[in-house]
C-alpha positions in Angstrom: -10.9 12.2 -11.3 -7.7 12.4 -8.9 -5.1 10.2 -10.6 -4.6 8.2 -13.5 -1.1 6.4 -14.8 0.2 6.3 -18.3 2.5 4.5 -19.4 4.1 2.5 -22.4 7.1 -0.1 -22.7 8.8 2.2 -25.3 8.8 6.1 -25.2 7.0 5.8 -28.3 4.4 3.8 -26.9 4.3 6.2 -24.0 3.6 9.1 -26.3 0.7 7.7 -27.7 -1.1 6.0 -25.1 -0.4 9.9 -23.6 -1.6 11.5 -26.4 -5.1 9.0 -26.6 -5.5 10.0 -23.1 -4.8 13.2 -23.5 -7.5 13.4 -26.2 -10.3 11.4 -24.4 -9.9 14.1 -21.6 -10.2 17.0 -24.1 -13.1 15.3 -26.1 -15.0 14.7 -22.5 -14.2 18.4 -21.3 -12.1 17.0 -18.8 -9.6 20.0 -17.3 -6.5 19.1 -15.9 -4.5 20.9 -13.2 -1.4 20.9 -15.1 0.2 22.2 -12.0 -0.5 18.7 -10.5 0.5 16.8 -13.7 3.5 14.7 -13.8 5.1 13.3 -17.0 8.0 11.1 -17.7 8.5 10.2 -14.2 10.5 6.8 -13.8 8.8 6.3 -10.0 5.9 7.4 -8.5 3.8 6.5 -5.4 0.3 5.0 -6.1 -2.1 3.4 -3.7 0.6 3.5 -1.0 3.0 1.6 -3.2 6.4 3.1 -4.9 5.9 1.8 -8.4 8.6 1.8 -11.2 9.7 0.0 -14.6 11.3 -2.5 -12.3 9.7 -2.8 -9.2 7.1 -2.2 -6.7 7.6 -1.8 -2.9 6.1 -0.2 0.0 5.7 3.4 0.6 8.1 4.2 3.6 6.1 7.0 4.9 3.6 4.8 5.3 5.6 2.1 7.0 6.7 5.3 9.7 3.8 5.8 10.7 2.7 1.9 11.9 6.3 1.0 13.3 5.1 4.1 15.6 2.5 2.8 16.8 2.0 1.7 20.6 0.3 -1.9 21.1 -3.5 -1.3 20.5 -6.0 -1.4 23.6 -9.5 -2.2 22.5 -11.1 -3.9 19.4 -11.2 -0.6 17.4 -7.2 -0.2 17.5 -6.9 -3.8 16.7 -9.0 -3.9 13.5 -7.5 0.1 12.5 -4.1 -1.9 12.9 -4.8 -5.1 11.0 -6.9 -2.6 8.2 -3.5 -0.9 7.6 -1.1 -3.4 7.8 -4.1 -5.6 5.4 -3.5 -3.3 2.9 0.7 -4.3 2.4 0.0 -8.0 3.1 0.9 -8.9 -0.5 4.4 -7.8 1.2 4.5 -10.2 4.2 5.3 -13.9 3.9 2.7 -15.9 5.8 0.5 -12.6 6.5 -3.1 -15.0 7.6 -0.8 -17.0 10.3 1.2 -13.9 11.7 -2.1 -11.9 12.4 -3.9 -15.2 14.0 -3.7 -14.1 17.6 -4.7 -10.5 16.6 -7.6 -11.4 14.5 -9.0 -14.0 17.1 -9.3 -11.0 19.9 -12.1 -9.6 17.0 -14.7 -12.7 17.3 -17.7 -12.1 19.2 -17.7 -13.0 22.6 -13.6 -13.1 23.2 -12.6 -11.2 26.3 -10.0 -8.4 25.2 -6.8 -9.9 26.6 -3.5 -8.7 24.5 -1.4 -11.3 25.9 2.3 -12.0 25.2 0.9 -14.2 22.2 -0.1 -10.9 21.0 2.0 -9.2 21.5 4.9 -10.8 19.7 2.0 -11.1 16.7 2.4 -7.3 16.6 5.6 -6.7 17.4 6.5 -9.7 14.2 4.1 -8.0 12.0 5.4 -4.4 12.2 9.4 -5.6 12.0 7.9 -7.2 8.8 6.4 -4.5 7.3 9.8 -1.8 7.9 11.5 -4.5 6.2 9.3 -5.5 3.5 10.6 -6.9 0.7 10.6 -5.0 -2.9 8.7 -6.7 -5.6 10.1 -7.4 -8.7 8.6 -6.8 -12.2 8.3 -10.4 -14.2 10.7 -10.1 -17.3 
């Protein structure tokens, strides 16, 4: 096992959903690297998301990365694009309609042909993902 997250509304709660965990792991002869461990942490990075009490957003090293990216070339650099930017589309407001134009150059049979329509899909698509909004918590 790589990760797991515990966590509690209170600090008491926190204790002893750590402490149940912490139990399960030593009753199942599960070793920790307690070099690794992290406890009490208010944020923390999972899945590619920041992640707090209050709110979740995207992981800006992440975002780097794709608003470095040149226009893709082939199928394969298309779907790598879309798999990536996919994964924050929880993030971006009308995700399905922005990609259209991208996703349409995957069917069977369509010519390759990033045209200007295309373009502006990817260019729109990574401006929205640098500035995706943050996620509130509910109350």
């Amino acid at each position: 096992m790589d990760d797991f997250t515990v966590y509690g509304d209170s600090f008491d709660a926190y204790l002893q959903h750590l402490d149940k965990v912490l139990e399960r792991c030593r009753t199942k002869n599960l070793v920790l690297n307690y070099e690794k461990c992290h406890f009490m942490v208010t944020e923390r990075i999972v899945l590619g998301h920041v992640v707090s009490e209050k709110r979740i957003q995207v992981d800006q090293a992440k975002i780097n990365v794709i608003a470095k990216l040149s226009h893709p070339s082939n199928q394969k650099d298309i779907r790598g694009f879309l798999g990536h930017a996919g994964f924050y589309r929880r993030f971006i407001k009308d995700f399905a309609k922005i990609t259209q134009p991208l996703t349409r150059l995957l069917q069977n049979e369509v010519e390759f042909d990033f045209n200007d329509e295309c373009k502006e899909a990817f260019k729109l698509l990574k401006e929205r993902l640098i500035t995706a909004p943050i996620i509130r918590s509910p109350d």
